[in-house]
C-alpha positions as CSV (number, residue, x, y, z in Angstrom):
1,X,0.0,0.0,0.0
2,X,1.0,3.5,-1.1
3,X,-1.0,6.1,-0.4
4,X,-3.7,6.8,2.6
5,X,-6.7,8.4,3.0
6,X,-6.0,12.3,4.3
7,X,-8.0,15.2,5.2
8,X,-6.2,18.1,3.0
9,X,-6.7,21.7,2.6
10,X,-5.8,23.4,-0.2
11,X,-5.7,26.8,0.3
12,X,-7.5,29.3,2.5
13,X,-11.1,29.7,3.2
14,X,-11.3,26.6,1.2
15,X,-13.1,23.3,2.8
16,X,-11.7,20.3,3.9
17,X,-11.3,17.4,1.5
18,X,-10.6,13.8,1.5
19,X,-8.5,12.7,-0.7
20,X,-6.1,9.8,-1.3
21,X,-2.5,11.3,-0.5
22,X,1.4,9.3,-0.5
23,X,1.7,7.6,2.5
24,X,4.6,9.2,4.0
25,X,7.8,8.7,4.0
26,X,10.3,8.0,7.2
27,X,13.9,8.5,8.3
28,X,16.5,7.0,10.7
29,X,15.1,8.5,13.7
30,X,11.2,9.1,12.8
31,X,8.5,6.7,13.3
32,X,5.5,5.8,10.7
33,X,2.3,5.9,13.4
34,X,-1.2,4.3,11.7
35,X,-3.6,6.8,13.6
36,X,-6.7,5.6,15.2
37,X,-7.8,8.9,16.1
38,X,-7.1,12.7,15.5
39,X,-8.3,15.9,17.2
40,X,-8.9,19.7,16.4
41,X,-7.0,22.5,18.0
42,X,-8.5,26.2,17.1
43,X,-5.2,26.7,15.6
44,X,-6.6,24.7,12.6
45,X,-9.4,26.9,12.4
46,X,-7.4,29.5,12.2
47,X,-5.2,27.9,9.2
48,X,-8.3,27.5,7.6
49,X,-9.5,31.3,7.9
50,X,-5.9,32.5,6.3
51,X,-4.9,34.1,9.1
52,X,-2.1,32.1,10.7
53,X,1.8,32.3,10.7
54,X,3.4,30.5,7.7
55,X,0.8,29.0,5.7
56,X,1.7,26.6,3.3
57,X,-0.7,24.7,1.0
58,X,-1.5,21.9,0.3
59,X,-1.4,20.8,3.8
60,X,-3.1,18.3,5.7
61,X,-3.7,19.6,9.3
62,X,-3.6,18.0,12.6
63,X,-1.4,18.3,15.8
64,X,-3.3,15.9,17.8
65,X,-3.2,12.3,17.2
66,X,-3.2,8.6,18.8
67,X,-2.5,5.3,17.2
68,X,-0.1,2.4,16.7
69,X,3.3,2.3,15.3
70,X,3.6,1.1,12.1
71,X,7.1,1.2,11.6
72,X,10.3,2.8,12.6
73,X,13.3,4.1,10.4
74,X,16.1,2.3,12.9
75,X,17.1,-0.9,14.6
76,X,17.4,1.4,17.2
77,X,14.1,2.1,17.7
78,X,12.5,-1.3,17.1
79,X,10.5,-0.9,20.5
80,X,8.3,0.8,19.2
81,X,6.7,-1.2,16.2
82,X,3.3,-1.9,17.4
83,X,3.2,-0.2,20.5
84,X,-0.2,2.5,21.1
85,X,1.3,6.3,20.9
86,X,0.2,9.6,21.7
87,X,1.9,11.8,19.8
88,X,3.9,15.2,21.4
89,X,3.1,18.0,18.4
90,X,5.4,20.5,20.0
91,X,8.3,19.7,17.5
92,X,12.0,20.8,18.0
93,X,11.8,22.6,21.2
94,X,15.3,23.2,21.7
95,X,17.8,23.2,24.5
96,X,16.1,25.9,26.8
97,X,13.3,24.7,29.0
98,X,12.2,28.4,29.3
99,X,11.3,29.0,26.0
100,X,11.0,27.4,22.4
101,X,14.2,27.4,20.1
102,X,14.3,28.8,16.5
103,X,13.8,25.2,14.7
104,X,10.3,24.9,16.7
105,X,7.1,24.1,15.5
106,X,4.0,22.2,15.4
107,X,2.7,19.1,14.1
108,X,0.1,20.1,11.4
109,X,2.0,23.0,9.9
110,X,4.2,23.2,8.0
111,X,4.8,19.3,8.7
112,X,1.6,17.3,7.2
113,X,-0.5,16.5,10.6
114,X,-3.1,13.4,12.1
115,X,-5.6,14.0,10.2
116,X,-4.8,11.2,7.5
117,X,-4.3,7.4,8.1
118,X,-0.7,7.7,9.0
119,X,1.7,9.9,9.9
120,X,5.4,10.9,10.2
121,X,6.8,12.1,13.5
122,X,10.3,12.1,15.4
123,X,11.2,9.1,17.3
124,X,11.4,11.5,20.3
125,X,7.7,12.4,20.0
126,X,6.3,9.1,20.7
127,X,4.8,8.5,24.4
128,X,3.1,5.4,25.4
129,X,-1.1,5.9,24.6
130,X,-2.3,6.3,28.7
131,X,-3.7,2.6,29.6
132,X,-7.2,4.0,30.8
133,X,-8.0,6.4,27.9
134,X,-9.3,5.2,24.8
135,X,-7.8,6.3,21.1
136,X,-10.3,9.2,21.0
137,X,-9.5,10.3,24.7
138,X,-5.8,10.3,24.6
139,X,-6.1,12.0,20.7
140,X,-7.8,15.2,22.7
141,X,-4.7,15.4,25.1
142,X,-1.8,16.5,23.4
143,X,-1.8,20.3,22.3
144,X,-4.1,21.6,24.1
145,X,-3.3,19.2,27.3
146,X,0.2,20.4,26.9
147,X,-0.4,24.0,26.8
148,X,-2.7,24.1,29.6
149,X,-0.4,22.2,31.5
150,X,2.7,24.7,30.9
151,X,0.9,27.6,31.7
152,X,-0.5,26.1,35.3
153,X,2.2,24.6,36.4
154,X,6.0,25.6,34.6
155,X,4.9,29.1,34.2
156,X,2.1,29.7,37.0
157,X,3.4,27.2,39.9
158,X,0.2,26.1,40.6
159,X,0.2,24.9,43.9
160,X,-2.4,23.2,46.5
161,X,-4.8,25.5,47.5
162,X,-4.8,28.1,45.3
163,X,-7.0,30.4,44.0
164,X,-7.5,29.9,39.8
165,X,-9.7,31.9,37.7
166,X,-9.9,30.2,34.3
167,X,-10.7,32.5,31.7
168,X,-13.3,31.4,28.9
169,X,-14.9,28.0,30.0
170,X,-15.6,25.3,27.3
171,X,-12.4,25.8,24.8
172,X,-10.3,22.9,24.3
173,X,-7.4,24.2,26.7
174,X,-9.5,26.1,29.1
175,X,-11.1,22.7,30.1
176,X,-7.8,21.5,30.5
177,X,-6.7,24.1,32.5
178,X,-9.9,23.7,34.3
179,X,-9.1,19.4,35.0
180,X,-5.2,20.4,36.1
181,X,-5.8,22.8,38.3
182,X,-9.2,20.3,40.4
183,X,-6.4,17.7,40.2
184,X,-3.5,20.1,41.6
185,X,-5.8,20.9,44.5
186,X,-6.4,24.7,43.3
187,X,-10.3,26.1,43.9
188,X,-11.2,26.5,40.4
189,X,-13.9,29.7,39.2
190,X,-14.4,30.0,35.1
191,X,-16.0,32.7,33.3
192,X,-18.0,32.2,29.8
193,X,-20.4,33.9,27.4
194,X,-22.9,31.3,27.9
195,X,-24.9,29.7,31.6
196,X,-25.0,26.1,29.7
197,X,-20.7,26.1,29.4
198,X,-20.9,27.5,33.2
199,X,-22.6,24.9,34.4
200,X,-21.3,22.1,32.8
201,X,-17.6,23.6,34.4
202,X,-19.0,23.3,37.8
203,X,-20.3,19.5,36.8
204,X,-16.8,19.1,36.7
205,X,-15.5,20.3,39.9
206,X,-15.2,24.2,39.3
207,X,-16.8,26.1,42.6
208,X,-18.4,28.9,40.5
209,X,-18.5,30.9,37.8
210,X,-19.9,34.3,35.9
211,X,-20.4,35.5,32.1
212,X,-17.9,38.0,31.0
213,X,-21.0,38.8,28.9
214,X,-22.4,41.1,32.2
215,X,-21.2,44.9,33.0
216,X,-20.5,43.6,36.7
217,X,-18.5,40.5,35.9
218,X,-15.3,41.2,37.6
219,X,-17.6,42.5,40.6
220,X,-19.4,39.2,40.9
221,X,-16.2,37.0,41.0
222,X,-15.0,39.2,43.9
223,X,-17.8,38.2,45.8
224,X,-17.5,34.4,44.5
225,X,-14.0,34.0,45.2
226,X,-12.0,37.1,46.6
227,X,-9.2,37.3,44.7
228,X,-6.9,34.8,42.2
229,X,-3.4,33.3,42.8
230,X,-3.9,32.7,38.9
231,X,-5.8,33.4,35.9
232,X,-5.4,32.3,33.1
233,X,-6.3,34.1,30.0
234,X,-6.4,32.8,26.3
235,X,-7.9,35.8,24.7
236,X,-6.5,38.9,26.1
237,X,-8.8,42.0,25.1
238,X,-10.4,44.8,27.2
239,X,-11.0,42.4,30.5
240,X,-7.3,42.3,31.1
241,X,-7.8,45.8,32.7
242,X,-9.7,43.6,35.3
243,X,-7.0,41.1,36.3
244,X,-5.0,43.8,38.4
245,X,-8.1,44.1,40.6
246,X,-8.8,40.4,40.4
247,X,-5.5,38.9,41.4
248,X,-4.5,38.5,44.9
249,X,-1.0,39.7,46.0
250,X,2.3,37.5,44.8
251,X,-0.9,36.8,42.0
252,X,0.2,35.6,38.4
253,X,-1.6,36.0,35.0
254,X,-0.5,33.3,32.1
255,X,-1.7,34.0,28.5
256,X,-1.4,32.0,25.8
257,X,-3.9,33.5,23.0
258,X,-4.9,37.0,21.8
259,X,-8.2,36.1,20.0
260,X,-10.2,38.7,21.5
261,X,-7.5,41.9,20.8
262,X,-4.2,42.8,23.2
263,X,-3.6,44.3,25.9
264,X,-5.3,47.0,27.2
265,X,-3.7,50.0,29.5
266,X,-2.8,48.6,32.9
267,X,-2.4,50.4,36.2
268,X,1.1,49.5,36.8
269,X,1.2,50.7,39.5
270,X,-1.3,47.8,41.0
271,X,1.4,44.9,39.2
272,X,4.4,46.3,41.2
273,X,2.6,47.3,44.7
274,X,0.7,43.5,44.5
275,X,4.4,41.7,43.3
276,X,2.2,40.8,40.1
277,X,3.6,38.8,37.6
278,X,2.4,38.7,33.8
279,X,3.4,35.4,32.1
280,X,3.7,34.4,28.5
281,X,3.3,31.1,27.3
282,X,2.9,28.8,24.4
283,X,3.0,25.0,23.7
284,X,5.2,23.5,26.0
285,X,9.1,21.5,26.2
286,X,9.6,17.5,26.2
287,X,9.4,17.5,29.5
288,X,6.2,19.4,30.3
289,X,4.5,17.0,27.7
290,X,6.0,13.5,29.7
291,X,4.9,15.8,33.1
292,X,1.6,15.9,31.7
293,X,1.3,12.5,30.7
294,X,2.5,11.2,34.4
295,X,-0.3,13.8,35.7
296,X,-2.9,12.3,33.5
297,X,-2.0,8.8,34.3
298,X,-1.5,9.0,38.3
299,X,-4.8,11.3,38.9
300,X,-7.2,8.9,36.1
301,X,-8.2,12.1,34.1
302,X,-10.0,11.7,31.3
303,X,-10.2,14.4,28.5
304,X,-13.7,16.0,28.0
305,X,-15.0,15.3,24.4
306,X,-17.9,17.4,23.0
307,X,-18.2,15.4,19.8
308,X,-16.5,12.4,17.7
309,X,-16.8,12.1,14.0
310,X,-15.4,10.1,10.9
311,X,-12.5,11.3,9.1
312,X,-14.5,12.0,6.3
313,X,-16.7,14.9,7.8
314,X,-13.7,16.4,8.8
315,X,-14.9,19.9,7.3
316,X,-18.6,19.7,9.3
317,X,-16.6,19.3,12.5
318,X,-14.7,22.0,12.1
319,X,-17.4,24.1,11.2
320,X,-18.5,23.5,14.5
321,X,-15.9,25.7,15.9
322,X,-17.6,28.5,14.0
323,X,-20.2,29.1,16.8
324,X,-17.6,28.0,19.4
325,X,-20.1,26.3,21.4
326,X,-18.3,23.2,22.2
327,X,-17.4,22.3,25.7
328,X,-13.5,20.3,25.2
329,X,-12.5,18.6,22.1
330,X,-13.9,17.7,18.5
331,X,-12.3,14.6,18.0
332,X,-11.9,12.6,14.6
333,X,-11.9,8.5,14.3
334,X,-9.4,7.7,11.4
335,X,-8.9,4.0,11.1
């Protein structure tokens, strides 16, 4: 067999298609993984609109993925034929644990992604599938897992009893962020645009929560929760003029998105008096994804999945993410 099934997009604003693509080719060191099951991040969306960093088409998208190794390019790496993956998309981190190198990038883009029958990673990238999760659950963990996982804990030090504010309930890595922190013993509040996404966080474990839809909103997680030993933000925008306010002292705010604008003016005054610290984050290192994986497997978490479909209505999944009313991950079954 040469070629696979693939989900490949062709150019911007342009649907998804399936098609029937080379199966890809491996080196010494990479690993061929059949993938059982795929997920979407909201940075394919955003390849899709046009309106991400280096686009290159035709490219067949997908950072998150789960399956079995195929085959391997080495003798040395013969362990892994066979064995059930997840697959780290945070490729070519570097040397620095504090921040990405200049050869980083993602799974998906520019490299070809999981959202085909098989697919080509680095040896390095291959972590044993969690035992208790199915294909579909461990498929949801990786990017958005990882990123939420960075933030809290290597950037944030989330620690037991703290205070967390998660900003923007029901996105992939905002219910991530939402698990971690229950798991790392923080008291978790969320805010959303919609009651349903509010409530299904509390289902969860989350203690309250408020939409950043109402004038007061800041006011009415004062009186929920005091204050926040962190928040964390994956939009920025006009809020951010709130997290001052909203942070208790020694308080730190972790972003990791600007869908929603930048930064607006700050009192700095309020960051320096209160020991604030503002945070930047993105993706994570090889060891925050092997951290994350040890996390997932000692506490039993499962990933929340809003809705599985076949690899072939990739595009109506996606579509989906139009109205952003999923609560956690879109997930695909590939083979």
């Amino acid at each position: 067999m040469t070629t696979q099934k693939a989900i490949v997009l062709h150019g911007a604003n342009e649907p998804l298609i399936l098609k029937e693509v080379p199966i890809p080719a491996i080196g010494q060191d990479e690993a061929l993984v059949r993938v059982k099951a795929a997920a979407f991040n909201r940075r394919d969306w955003w390849i899709q609109q046009g309106r991400y960093a280096g686009l290159k088409f035709p490219i067949v998208l997908g950072s998150d993925g789960a399956g079995v190794v195929e085959r391997v390019g080495g003798d040395d790496h013969r362990y892994w034929v066979g064995r059930e993956v997840v697959i780290n998309p945070s490729l070519w981190w570097g040397d620095n644990e504090a921040f990405q190198g200049k050869s980083f990038r993602i799974l998906g883009l520019p490299d070809d992604g999981t959202f085909a029958e098989f697919v080509t990673v680095p040896v390095t990238n291959l972590h044993e599938k969690p035992d208790h999760l199915s294909f579909e659950e461990a498929a949801a963990l990786p990017l958005g897992g990882l990123t939420a996982y960075r933030a809290l804990f290597s950037r944030a030090g989330l620690k037991d009893g703290d205070n967390v504010l998660v900003v923007g309930a029901g996105g992939g890595v905002a219910t991530f962020a939402l698990q971690w922190a229950l798991h790392g013993g923080a008291r978790v509040f969320v805010t959303s645009s919609a009651p349903s996404k509010i409530e299904q966080a509390k289902t969860l474990g989350a203690e309250g929560g408020v939409l950043y839809t109402n004038e007061n909103w800041a006011k009415q997680l004062q009186e929920q929760a005091g204050g926040f030993d962190i928040i964390v933000d994956s939009a920025l925008g006009e809020g951010v003029a709130h997290y001052p306010d909203l942070a208790n002292p020694g308080g730190r705010i972790v972003f990791f998105g600007g869908t929603a604008g930048d930064i607006p003016a700050l009192n700095a005054r309020k960051l320096f008096w209160k020991q604030l610290s503002l945070l930047g984050t993105t993706m994570g290192s090889p060891a925050d994804f092997a951290a994350m994986l040890a996390f997932v497997n000692q506490h039993r978490i499962v990933p929340v999945i809003h809705a599985t479909y076949p690899l072939e209505e990739a595009e109506a999944a996606l579509r989906q993410m139009d109205r952003s009313t999923q609560f956690g991950k879109i997930v695909l079954n590939v083979s």
